[in-house]
C-alpha positions as CSV (number, residue, x, y, z in Angstrom):
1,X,1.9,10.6,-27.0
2,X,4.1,8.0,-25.6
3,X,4.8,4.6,-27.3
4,X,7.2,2.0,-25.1
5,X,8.9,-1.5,-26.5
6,X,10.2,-2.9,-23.5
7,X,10.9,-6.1,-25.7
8,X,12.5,-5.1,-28.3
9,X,15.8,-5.9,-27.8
10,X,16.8,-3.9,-31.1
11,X,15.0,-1.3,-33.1
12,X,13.2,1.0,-31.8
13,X,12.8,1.3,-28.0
14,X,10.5,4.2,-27.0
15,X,9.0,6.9,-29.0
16,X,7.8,10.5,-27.5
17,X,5.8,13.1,-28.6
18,X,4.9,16.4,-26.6
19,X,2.8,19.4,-28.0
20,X,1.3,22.2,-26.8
21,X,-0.5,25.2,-28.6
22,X,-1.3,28.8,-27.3
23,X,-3.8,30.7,-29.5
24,X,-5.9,34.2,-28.7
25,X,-7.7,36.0,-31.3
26,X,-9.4,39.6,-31.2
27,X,-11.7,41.0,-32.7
28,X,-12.1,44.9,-32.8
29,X,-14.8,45.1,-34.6
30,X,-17.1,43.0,-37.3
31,X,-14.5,44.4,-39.8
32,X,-11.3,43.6,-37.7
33,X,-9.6,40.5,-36.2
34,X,-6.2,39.6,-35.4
35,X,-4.9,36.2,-34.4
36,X,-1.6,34.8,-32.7
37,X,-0.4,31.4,-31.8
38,X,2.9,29.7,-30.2
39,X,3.7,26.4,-30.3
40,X,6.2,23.9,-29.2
41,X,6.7,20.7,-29.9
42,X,9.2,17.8,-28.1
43,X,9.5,14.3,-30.8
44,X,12.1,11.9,-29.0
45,X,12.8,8.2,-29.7
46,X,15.2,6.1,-28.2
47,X,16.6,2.9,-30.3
48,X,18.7,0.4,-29.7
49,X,21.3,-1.0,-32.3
50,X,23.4,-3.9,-33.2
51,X,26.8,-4.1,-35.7
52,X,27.2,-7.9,-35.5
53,X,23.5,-9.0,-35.3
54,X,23.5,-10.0,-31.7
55,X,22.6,-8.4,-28.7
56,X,22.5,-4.7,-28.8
57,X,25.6,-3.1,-28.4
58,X,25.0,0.8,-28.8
59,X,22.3,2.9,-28.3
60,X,21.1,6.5,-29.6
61,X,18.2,9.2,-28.4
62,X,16.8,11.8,-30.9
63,X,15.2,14.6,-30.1
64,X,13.6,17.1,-32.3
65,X,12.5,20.7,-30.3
66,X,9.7,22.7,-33.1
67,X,9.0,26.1,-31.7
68,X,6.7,27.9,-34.3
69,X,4.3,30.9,-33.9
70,X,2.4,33.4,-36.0
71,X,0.5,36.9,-36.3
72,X,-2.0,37.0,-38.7
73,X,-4.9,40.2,-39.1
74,X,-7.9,41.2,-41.7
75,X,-9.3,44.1,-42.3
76,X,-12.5,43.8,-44.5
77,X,-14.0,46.8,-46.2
78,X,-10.8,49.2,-45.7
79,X,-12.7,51.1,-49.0
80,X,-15.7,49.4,-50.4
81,X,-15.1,46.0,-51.2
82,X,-11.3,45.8,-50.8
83,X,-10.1,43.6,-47.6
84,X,-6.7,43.0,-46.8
85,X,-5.1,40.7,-44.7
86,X,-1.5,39.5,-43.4
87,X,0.1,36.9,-41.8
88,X,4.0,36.6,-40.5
89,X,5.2,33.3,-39.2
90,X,8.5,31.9,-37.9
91,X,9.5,28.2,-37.1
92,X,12.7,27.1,-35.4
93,X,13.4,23.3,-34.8
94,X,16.8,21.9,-33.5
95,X,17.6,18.2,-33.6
96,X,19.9,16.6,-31.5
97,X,20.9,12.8,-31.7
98,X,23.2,11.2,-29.0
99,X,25.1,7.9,-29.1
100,X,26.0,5.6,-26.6
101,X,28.2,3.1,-27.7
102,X,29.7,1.9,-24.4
103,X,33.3,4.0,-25.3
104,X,33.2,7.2,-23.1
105,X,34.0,10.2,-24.8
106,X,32.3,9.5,-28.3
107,X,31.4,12.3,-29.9
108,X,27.9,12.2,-31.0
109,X,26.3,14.0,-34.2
110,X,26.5,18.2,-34.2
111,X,22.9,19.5,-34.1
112,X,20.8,19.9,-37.0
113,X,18.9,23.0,-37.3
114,X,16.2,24.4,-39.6
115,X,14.5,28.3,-39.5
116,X,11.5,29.6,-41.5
117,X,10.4,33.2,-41.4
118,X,8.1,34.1,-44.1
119,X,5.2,37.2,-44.6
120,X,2.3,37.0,-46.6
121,X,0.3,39.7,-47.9
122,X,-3.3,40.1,-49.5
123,X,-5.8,42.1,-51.0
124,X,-9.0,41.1,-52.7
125,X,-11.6,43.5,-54.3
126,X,-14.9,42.8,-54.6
127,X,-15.5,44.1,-58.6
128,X,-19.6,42.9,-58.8
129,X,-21.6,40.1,-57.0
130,X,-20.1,37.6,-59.2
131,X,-16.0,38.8,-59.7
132,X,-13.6,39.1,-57.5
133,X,-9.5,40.0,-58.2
134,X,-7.0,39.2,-55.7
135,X,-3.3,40.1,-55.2
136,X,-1.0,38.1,-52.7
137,X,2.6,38.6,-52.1
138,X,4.7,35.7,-50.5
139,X,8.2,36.3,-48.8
140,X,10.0,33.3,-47.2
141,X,13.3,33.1,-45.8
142,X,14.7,29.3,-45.2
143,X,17.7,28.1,-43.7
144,X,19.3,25.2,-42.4
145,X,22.1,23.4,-40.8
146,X,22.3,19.6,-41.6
147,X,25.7,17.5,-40.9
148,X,24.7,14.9,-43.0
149,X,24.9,16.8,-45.8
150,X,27.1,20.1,-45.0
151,X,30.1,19.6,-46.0
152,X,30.2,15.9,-47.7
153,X,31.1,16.3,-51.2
154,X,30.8,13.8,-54.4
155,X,34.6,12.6,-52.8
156,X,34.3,12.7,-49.1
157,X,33.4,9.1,-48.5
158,X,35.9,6.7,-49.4
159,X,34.9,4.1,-52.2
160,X,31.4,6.1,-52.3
161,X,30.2,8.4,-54.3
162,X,27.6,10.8,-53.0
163,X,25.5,13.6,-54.6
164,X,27.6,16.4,-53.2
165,X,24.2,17.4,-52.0
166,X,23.8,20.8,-49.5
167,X,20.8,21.4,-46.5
168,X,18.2,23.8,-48.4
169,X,19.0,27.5,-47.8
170,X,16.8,30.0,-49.8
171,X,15.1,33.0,-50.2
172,X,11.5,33.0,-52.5
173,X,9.3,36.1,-52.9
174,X,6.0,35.4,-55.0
175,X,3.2,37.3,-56.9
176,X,0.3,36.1,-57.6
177,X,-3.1,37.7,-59.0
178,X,-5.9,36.2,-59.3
179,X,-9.6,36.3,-60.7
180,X,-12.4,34.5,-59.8
């Protein structure tokens, strides 16, 4: 996808967005399937800025990079009416902005960065034609880097007060049952 504003003369200049997916999925038998996938993922946008409101005079280019991918597997009737199932996933995305500002040697912004990992787990049981209980068990794992928050506390900014906010870093495990 590929958006261009050659006449915009501030705001947003150009806009990209690149994806591609890779999937397989097996199945052994007419009780057994796996499944995997990869993807990647390129967003980048290109904008162009003004302090004074006149012409532009400085420039920036995002770029986010997604990289996810998966395993996920069932197994129907391991004992009679119990199937189980599982599915493990990871994401990693890095964002990236850089200025030009027509100064050489301005810094731009550090990188922003954000991983998931997470498992999930099930079993349902079949108890009659009608009922059915089911167990799942969810494990993430979330962490990320973010400049704009990291580090900037309720005092950082002069004659501003900010929330003293930090980038979301946590760990949740869930059970649940359920019956249907």
């Amino acid at each position: 996808h590929e958006d261009e504003y050659d006449r915009s003369e501030v705001g947003l200049t150009a806009a990209h967005d690149f994806s591609v997916t890779l999937s397989a999925t097996w199945t052994a038998s007419q009780d057994t399937s796996l499944q995997a996938y990869a993807t990647r993922q390129v967003i980048s946008a290109d904008q162009a800025g003004s302090q004074n409101g006149g012409p532009a005079d400085w420039f920036a280019h995002t770029a986010d990079e997604v990289n996810t991918g998966g395993l996920s597997g069932e197994i129907k009737n391991v004992k009679p009416n119990l199937n189980l199932g599982a599915n493990v996933y990871a994401s990693y995305t890095r964002e990236s902005i850089n200025l030009d500002v027509g100064t050489p040697n301005v810094a731009g912004f550090p990188n922003n960065t954000f991983r998931d990992v997470g498992l999930r787990l099930t079993a349902n049981y079949k108890v009659n034609q009608k009922a059915s209980l089911r167990v799942d068990y969810w494990h993430e794992r979330y962490r990320t880097q973010d400049w704009a928050l990291d580090g900037v506390t309720p005092t950082t900014l002069v004659n501003a007060l900010t929330l003293g906010i930090t980038s979301p870093n946590f760990t949740v495990d869930q059970l649940a049952l359920s019956f249907r």
